[in-house]
PDB file of N, CA, C and O in Angstrom:
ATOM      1  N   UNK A   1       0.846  -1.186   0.000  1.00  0.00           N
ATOM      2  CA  UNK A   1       0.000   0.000   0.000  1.00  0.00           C
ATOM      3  C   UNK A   1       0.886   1.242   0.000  1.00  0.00           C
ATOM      4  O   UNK A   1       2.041   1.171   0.419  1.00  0.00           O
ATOM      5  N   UNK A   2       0.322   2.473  -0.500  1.00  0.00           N
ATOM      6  CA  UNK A   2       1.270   3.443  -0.999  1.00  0.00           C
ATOM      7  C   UNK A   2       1.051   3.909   0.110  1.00  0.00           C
ATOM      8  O   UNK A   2       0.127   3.476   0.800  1.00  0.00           O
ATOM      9  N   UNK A   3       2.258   5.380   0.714  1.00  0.00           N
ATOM     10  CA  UNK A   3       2.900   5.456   1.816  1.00  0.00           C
ATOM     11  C   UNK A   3       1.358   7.004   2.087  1.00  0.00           C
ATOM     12  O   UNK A   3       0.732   7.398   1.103  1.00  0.00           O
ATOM     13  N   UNK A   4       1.144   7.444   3.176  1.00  0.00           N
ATOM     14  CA  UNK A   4       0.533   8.510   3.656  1.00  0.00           C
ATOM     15  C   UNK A   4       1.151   9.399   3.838  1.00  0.00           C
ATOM     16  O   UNK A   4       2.276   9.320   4.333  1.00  0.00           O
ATOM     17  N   UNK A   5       0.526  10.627   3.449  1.00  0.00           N
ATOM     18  CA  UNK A   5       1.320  11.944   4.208  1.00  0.00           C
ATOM     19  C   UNK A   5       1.010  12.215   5.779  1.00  0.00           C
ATOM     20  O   UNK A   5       0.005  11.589   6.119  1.00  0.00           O
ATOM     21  N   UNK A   6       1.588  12.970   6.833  1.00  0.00           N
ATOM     22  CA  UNK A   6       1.008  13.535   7.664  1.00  0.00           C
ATOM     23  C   UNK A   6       1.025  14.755   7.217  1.00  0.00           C
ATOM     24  O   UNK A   6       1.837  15.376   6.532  1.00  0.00           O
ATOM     25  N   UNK A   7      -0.640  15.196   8.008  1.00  0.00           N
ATOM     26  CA  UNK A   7      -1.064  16.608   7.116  1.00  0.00           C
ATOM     27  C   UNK A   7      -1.777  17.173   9.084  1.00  0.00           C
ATOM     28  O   UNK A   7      -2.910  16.883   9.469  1.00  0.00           O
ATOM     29  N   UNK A   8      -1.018  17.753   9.714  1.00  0.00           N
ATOM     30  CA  UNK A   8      -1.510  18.101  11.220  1.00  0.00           C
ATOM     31  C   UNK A   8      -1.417  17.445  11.997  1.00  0.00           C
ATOM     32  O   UNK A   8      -2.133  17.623  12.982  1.00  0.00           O
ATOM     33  N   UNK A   9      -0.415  16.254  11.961  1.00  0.00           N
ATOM     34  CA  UNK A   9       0.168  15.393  13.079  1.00  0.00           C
ATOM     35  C   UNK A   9      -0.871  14.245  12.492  1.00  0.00           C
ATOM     36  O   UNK A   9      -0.583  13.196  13.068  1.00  0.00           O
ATOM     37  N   UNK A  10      -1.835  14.058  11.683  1.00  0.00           N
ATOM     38  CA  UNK A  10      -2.590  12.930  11.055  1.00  0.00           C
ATOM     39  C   UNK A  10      -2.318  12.285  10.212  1.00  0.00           C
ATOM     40  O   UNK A  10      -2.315  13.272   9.477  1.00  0.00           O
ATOM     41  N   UNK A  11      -2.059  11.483   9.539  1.00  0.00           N
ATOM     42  CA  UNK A  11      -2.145  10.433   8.562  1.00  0.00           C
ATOM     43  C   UNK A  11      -3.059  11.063   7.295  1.00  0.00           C
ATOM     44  O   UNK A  11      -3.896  11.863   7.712  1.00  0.00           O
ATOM     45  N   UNK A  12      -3.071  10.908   6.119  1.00  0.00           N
ATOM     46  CA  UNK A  12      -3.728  11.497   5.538  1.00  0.00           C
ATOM     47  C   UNK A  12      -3.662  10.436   4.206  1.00  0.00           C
ATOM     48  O   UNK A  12      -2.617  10.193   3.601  1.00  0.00           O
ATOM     49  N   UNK A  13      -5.360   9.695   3.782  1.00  0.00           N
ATOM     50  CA  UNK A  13      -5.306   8.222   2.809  1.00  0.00           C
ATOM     51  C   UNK A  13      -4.545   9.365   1.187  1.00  0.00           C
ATOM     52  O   UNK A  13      -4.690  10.536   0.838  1.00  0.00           O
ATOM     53  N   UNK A  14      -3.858   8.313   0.711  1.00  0.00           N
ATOM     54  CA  UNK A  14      -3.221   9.395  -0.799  1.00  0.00           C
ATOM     55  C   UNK A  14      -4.276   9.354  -1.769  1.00  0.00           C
ATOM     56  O   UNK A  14      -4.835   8.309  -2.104  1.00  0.00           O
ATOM     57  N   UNK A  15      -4.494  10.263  -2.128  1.00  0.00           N
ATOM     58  CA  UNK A  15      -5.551  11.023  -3.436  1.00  0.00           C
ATOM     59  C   UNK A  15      -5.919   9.589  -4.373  1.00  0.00           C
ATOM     60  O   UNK A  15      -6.970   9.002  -4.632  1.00  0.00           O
ATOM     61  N   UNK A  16      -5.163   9.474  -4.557  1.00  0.00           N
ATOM     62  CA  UNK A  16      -5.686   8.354  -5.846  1.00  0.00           C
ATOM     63  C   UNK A  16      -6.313   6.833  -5.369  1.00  0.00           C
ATOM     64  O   UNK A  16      -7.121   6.011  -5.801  1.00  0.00           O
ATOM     65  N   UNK A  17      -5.472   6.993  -4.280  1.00  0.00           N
ATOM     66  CA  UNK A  17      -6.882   5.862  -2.883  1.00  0.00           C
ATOM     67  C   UNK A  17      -7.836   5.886  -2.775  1.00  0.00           C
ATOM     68  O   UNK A  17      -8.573   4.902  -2.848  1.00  0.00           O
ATOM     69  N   UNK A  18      -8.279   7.376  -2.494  1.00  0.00           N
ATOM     70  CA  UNK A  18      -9.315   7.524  -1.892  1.00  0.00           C
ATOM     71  C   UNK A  18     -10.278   7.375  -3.137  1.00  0.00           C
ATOM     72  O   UNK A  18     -11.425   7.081  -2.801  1.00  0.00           O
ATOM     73  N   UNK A  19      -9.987   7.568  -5.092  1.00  0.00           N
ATOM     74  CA  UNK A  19     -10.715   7.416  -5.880  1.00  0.00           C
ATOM     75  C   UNK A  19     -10.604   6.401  -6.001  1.00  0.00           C
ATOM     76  O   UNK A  19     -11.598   5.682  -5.900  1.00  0.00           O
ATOM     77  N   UNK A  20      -9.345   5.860  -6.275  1.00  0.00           N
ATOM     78  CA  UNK A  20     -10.022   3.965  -6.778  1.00  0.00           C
ATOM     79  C   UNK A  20     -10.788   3.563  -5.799  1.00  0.00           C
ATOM     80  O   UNK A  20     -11.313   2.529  -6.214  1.00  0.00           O
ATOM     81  N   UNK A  21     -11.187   3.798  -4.656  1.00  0.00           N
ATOM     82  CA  UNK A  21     -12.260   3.341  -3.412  1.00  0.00           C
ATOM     83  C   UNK A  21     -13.581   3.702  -3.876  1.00  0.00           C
ATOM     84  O   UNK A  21     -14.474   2.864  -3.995  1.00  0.00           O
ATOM     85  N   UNK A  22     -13.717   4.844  -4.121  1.00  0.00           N
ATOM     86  CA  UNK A  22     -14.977   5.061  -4.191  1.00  0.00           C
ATOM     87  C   UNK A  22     -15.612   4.300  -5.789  1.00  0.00           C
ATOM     88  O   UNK A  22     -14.758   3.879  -6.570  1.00  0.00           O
ATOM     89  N   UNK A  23     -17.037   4.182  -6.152  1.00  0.00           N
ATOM     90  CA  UNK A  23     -16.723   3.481  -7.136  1.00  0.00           C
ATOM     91  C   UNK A  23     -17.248   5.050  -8.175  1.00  0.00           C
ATOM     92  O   UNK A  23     -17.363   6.219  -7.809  1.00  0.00           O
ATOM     93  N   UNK A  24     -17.479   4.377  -9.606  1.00  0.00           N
ATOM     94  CA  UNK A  24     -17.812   5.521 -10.527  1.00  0.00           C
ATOM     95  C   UNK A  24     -19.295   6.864 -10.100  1.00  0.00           C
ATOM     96  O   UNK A  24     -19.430   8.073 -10.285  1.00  0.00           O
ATOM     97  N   UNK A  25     -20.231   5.646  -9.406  1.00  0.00           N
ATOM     98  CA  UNK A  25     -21.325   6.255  -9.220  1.00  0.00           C
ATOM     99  C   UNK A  25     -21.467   6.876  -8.195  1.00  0.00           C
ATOM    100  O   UNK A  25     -22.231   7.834  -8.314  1.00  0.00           O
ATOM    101  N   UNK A  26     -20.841   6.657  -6.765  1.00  0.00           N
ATOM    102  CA  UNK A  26     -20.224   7.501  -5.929  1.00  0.00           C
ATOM    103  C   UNK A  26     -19.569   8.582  -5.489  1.00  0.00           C
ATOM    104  O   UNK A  26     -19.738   9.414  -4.597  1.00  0.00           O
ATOM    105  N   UNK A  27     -18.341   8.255  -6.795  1.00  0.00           N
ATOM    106  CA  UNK A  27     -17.858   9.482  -7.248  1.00  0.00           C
ATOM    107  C   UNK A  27     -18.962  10.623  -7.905  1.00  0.00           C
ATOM    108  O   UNK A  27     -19.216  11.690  -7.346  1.00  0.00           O
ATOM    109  N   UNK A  28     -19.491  10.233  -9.049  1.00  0.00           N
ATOM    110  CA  UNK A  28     -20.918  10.875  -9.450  1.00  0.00           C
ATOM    111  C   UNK A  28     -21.363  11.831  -8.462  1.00  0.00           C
ATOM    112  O   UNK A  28     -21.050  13.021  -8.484  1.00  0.00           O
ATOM    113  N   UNK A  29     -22.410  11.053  -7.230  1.00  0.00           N
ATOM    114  CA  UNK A  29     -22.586  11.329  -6.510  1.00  0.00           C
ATOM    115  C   UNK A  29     -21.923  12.574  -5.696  1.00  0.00           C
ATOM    116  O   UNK A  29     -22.331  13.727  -5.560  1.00  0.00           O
ATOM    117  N   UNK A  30     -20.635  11.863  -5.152  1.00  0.00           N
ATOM    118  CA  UNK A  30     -19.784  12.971  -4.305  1.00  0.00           C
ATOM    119  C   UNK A  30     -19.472  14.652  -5.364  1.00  0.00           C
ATOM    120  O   UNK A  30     -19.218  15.721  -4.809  1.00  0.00           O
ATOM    121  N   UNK A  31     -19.556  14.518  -6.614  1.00  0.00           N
ATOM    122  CA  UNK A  31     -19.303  15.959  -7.261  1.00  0.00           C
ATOM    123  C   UNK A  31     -20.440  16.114  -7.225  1.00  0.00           C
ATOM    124  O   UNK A  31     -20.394  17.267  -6.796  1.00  0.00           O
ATOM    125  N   UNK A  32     -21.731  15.866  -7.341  1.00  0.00           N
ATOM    126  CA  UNK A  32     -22.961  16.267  -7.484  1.00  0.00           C
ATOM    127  C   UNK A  32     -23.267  17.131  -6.226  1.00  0.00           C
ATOM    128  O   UNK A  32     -23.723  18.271  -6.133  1.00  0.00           O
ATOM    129  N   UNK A  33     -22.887  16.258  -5.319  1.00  0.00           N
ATOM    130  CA  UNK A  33     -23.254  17.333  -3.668  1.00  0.00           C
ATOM    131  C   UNK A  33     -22.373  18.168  -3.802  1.00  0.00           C
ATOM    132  O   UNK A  33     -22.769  19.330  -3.709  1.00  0.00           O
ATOM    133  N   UNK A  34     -20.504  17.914  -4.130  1.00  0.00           N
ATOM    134  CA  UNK A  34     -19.965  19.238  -4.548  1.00  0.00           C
ATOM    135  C   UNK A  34     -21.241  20.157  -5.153  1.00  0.00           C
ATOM    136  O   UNK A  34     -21.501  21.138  -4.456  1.00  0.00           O
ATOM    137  N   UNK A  35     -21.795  20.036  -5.952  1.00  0.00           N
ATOM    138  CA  UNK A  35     -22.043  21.039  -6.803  1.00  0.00           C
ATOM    139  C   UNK A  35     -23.344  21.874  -6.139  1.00  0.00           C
ATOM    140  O   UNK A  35     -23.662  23.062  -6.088  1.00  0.00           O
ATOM    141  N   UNK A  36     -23.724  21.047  -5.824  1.00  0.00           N
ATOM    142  CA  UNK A  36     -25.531  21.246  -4.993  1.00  0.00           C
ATOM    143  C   UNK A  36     -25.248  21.946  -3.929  1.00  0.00           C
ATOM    144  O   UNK A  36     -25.801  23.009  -3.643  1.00  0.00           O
ATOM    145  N   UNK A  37     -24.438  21.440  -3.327  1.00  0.00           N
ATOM    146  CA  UNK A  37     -24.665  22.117  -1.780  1.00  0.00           C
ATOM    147  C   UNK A  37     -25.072  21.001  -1.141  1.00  0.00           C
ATOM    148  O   UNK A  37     -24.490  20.637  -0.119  1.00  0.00           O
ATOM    149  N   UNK A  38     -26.167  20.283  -1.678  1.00  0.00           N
ATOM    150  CA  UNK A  38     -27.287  19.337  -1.054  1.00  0.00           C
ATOM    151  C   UNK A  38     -26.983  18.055  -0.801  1.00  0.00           C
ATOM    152  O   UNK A  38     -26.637  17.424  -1.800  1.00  0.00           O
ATOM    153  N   UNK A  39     -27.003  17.341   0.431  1.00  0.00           N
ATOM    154  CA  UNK A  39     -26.439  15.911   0.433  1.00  0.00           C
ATOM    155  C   UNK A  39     -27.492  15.844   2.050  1.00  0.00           C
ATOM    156  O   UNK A  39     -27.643  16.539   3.055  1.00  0.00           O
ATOM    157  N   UNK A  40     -28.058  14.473   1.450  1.00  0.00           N
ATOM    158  CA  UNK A  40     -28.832  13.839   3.256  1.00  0.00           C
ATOM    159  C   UNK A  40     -27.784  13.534   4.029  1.00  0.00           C
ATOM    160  O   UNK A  40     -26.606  13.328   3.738  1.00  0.00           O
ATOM    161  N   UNK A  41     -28.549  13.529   5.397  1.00  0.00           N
ATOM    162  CA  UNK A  41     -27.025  13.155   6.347  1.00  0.00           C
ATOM    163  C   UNK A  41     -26.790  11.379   6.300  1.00  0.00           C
ATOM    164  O   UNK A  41     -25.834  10.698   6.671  1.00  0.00           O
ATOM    165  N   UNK A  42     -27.889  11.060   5.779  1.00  0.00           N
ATOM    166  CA  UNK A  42     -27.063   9.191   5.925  1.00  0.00           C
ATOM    167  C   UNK A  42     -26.762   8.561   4.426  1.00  0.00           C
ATOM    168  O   UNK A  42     -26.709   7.415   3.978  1.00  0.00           O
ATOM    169  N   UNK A  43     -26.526  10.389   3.669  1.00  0.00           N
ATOM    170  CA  UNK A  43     -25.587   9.841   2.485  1.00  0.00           C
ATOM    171  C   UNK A  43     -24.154   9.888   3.435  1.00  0.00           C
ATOM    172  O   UNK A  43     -23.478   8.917   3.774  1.00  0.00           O
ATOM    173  N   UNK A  44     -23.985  10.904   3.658  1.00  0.00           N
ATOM    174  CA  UNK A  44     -22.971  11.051   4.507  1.00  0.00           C
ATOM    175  C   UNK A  44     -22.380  10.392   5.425  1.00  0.00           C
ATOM    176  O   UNK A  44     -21.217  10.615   5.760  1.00  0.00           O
ATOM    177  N   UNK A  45     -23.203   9.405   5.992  1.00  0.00           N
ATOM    178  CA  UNK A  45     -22.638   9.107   6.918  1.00  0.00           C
ATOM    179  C   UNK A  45     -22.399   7.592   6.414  1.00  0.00           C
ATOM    180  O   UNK A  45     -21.492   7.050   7.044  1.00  0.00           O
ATOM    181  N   UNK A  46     -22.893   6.922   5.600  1.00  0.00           N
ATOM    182  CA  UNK A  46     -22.496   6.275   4.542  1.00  0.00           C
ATOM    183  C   UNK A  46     -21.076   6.330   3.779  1.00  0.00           C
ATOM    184  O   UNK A  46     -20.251   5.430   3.942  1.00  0.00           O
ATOM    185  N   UNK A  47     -20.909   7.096   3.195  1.00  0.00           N
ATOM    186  CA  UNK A  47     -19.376   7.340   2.847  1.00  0.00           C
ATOM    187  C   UNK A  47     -18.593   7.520   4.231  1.00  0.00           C
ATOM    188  O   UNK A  47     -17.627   6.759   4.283  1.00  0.00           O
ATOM    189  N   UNK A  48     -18.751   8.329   5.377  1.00  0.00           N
ATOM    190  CA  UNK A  48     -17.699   8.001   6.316  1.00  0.00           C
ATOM    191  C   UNK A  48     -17.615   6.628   7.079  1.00  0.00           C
ATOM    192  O   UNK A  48     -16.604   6.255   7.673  1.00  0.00           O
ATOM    193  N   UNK A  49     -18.645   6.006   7.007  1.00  0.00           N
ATOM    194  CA  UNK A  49     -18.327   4.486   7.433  1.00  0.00           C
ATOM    195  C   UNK A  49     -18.024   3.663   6.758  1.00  0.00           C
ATOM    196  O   UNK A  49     -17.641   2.671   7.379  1.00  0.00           O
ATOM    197  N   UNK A  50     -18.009   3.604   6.057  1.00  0.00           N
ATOM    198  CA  UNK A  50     -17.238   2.695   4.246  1.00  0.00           C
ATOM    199  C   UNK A  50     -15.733   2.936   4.611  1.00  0.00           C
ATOM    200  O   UNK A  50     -14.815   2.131   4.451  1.00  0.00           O
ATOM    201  N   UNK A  51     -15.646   4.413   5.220  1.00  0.00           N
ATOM    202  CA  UNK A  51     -14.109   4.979   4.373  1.00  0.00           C
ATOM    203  C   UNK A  51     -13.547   4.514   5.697  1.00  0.00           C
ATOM    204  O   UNK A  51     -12.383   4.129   5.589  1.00  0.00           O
ATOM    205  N   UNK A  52     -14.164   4.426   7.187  1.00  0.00           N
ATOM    206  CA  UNK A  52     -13.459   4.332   8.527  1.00  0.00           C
ATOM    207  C   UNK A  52     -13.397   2.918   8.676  1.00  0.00           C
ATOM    208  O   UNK A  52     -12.382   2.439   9.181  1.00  0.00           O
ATOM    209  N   UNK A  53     -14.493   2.048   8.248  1.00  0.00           N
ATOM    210  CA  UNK A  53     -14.152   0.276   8.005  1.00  0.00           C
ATOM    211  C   UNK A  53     -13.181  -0.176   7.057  1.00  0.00           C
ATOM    212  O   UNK A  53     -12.442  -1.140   7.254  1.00  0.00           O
ATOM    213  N   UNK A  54     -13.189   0.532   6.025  1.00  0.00           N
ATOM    214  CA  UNK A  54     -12.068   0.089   5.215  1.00  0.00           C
ATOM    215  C   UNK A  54     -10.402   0.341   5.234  1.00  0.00           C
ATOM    216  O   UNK A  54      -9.566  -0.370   4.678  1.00  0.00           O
ATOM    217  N   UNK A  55     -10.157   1.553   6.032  1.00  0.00           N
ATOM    218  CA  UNK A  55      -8.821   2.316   6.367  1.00  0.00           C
ATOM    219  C   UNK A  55      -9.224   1.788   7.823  1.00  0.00           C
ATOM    220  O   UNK A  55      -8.956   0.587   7.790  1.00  0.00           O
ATOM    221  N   UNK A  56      -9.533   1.980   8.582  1.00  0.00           N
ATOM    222  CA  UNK A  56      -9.434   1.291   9.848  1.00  0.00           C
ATOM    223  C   UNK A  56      -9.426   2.320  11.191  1.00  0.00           C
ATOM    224  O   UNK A  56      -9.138   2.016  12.348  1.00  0.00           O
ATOM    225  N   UNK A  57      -9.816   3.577  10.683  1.00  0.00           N
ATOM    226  CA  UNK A  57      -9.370   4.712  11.134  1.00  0.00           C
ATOM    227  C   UNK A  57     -10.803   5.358  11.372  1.00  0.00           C
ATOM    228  O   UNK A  57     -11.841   5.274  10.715  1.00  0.00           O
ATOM    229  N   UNK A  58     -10.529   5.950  12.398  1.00  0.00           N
ATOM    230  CA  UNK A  58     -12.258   6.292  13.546  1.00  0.00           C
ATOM    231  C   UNK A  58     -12.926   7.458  12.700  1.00  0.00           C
ATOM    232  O   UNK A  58     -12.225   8.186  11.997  1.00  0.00           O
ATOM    233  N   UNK A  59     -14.176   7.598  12.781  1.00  0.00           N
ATOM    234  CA  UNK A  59     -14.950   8.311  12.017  1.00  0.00           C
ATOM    235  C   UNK A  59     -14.811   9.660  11.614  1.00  0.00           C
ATOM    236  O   UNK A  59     -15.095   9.982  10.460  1.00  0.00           O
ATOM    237  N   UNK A  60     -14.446  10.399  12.356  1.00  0.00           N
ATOM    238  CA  UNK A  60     -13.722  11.936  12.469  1.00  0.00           C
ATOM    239  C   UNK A  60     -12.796  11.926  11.310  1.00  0.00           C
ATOM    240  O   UNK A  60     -12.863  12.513  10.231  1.00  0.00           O
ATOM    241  N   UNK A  61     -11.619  10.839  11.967  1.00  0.00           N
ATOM    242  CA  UNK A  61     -10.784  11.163  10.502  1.00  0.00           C
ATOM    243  C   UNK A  61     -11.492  10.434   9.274  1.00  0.00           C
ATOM    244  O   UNK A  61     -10.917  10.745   8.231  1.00  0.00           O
ATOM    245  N   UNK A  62     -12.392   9.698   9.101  1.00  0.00           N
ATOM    246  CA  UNK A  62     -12.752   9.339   7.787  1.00  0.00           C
ATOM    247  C   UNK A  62     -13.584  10.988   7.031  1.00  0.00           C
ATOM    248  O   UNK A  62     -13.239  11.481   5.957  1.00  0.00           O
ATOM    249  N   UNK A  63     -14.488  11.445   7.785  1.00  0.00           N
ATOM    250  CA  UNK A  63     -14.934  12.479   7.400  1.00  0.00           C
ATOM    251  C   UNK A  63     -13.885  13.344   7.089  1.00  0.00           C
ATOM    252  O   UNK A  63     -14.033  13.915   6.008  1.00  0.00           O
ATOM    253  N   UNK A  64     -13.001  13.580   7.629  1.00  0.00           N
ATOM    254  CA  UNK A  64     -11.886  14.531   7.517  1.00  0.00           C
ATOM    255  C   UNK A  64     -11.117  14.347   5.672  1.00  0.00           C
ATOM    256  O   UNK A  64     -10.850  15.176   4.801  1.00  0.00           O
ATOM    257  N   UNK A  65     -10.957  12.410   5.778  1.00  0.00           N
ATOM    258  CA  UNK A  65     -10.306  12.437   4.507  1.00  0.00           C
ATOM    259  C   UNK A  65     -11.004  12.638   3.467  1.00  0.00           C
ATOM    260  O   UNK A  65     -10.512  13.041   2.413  1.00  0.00           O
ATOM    261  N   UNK A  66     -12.542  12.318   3.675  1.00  0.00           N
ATOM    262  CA  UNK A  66     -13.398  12.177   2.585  1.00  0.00           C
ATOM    263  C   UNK A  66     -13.616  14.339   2.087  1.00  0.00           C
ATOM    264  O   UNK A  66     -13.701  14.773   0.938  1.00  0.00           O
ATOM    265  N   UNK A  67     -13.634  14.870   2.900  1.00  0.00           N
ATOM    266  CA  UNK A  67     -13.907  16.439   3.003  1.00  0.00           C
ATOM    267  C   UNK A  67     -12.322  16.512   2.097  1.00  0.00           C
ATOM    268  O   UNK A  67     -12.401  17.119   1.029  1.00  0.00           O
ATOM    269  N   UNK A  68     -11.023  15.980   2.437  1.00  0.00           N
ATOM    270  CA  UNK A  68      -9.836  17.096   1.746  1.00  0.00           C
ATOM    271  C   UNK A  68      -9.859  16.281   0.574  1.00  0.00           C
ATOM    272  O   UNK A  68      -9.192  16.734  -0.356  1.00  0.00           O
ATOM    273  N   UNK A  69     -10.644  14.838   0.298  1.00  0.00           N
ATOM    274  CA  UNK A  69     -10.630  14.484  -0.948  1.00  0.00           C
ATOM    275  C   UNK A  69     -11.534  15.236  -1.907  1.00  0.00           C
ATOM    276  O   UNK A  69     -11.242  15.369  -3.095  1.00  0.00           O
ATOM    277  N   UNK A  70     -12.595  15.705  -1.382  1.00  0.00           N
ATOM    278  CA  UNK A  70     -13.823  15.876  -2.163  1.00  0.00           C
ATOM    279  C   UNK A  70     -13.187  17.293  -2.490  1.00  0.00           C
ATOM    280  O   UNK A  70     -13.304  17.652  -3.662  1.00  0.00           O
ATOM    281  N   UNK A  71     -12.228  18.541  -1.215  1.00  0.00           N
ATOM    282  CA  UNK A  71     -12.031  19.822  -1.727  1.00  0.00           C
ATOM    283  C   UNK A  71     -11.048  19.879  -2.873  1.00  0.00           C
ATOM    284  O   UNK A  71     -11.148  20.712  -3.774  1.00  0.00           O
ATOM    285  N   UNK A  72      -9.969  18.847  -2.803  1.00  0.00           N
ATOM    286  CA  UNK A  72      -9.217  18.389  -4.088  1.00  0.00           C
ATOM    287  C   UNK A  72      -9.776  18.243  -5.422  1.00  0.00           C
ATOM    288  O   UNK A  72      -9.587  19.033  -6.347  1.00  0.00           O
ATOM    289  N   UNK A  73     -10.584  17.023  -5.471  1.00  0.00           N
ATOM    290  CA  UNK A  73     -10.906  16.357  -6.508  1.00  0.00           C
ATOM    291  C   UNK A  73     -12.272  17.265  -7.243  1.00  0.00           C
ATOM    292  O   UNK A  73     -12.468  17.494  -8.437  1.00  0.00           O
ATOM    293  N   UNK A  74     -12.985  17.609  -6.199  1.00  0.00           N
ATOM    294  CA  UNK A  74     -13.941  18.524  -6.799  1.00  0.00           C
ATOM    295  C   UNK A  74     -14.128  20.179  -6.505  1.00  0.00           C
ATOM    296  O   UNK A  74     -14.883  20.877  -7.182  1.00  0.00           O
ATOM    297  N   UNK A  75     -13.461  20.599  -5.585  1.00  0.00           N
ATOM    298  CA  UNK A  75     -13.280  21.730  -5.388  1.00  0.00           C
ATOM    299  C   UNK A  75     -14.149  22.297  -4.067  1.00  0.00           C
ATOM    300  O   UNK A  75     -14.769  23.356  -3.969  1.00  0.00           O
ATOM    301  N   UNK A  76     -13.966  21.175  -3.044  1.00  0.00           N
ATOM    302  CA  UNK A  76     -15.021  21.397  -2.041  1.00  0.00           C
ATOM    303  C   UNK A  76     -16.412  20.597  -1.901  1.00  0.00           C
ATOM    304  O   UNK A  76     -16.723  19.911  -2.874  1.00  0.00           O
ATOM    305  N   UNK A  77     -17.058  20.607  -1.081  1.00  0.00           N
ATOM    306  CA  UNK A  77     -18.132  20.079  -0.663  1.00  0.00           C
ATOM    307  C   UNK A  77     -18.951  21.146   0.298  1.00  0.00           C
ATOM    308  O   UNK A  77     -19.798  21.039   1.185  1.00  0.00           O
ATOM    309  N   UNK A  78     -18.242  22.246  -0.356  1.00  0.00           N
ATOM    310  CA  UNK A  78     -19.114  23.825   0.632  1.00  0.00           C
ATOM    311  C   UNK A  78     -19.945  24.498  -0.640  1.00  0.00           C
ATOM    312  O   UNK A  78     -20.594  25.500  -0.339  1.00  0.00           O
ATOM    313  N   UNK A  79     -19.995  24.124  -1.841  1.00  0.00           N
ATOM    314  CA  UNK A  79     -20.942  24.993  -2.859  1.00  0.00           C
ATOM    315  C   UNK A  79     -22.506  24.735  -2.284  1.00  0.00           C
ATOM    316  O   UNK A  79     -23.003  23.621  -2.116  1.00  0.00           O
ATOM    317  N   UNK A  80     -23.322  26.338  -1.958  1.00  0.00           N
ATOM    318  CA  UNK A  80     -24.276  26.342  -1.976  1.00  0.00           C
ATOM    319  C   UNK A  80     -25.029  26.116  -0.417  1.00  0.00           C
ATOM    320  O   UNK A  80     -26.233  26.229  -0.184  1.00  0.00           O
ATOM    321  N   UNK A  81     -23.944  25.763   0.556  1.00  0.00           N
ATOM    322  CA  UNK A  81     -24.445  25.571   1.514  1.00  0.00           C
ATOM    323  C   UNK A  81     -22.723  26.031   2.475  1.00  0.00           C
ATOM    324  O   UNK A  81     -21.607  25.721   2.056  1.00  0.00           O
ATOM    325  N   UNK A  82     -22.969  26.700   3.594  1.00  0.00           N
ATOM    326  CA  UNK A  82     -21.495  27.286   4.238  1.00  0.00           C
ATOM    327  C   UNK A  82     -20.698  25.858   4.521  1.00  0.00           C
ATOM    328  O   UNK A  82     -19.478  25.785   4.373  1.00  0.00           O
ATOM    329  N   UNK A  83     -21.361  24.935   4.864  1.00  0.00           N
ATOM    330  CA  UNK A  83     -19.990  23.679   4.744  1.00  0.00           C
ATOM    331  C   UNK A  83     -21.198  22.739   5.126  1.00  0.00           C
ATOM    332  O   UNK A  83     -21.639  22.703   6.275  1.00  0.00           O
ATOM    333  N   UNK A  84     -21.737  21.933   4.028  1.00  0.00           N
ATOM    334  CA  UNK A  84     -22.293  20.604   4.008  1.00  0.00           C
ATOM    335  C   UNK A  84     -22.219  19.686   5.177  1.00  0.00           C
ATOM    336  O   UNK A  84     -23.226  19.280   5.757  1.00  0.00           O
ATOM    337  N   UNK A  85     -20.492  19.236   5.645  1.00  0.00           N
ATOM    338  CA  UNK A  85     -20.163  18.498   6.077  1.00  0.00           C
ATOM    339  C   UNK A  85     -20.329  18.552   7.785  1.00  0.00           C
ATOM    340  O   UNK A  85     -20.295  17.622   8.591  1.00  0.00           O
ATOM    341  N   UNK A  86     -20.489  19.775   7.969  1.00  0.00           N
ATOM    342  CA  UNK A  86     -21.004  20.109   9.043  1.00  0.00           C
ATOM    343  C   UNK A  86     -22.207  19.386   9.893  1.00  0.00           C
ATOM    344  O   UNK A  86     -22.267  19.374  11.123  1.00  0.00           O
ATOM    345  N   UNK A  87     -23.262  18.714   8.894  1.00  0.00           N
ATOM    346  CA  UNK A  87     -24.195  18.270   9.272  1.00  0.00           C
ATOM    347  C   UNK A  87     -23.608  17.238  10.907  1.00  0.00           C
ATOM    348  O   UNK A  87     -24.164  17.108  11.998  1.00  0.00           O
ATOM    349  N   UNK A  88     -22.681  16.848  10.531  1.00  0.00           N
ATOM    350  CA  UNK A  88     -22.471  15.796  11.669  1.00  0.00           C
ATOM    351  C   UNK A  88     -21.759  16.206  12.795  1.00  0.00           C
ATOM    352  O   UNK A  88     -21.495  15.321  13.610  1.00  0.00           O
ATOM    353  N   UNK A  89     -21.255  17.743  13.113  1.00  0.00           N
ATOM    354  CA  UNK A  89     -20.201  18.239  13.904  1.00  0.00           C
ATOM    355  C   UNK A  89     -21.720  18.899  15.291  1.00  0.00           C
ATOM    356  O   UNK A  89     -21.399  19.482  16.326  1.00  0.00           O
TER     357      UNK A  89
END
């Protein structure tokens, strides 16, 4: 498995992980709420338990990786709403 950065004393899954994980329609999905603003909270909480069972790593940081993947890959997950991801904080 390819090596992690630390990004704030954390571990951080590498970019191209976190896409081959998700699958095509997911991905779909995840730019779509980029784009919307709009996402239910047990879409959400769906992708952070996928991402914290599969990396092995407690829910906080799954949300965490899934948020700097989604601001990477799609340019955020704050269009249209002050921060989506918030729903669960």
């Amino acid at each position: 498995m390819e090596e992690t950065s630390i990004v704030g004393g954390r571990r951080r899954i590498p970019l191209e992980v976190m896409k081959s994980f998700f699958s095509e329609k997911e991905l779909d999905n995840l730019q779509n709420i980029a784009e919307s603003g709009i996402m239910l909270r047990s879409e959400l909480e769906t992708f952070i338990y996928r991402v914290s069972d599969a990396f092995r790593i407690p829910t906080r940081l799954a949300y965490e990786e899934i948020r700097a993947f989604a601001e990477y890959e799609f340019n955020g997950l704050t269009n249209g709403n002050k921060n989506v991801l918030s729903l669960l904080q």
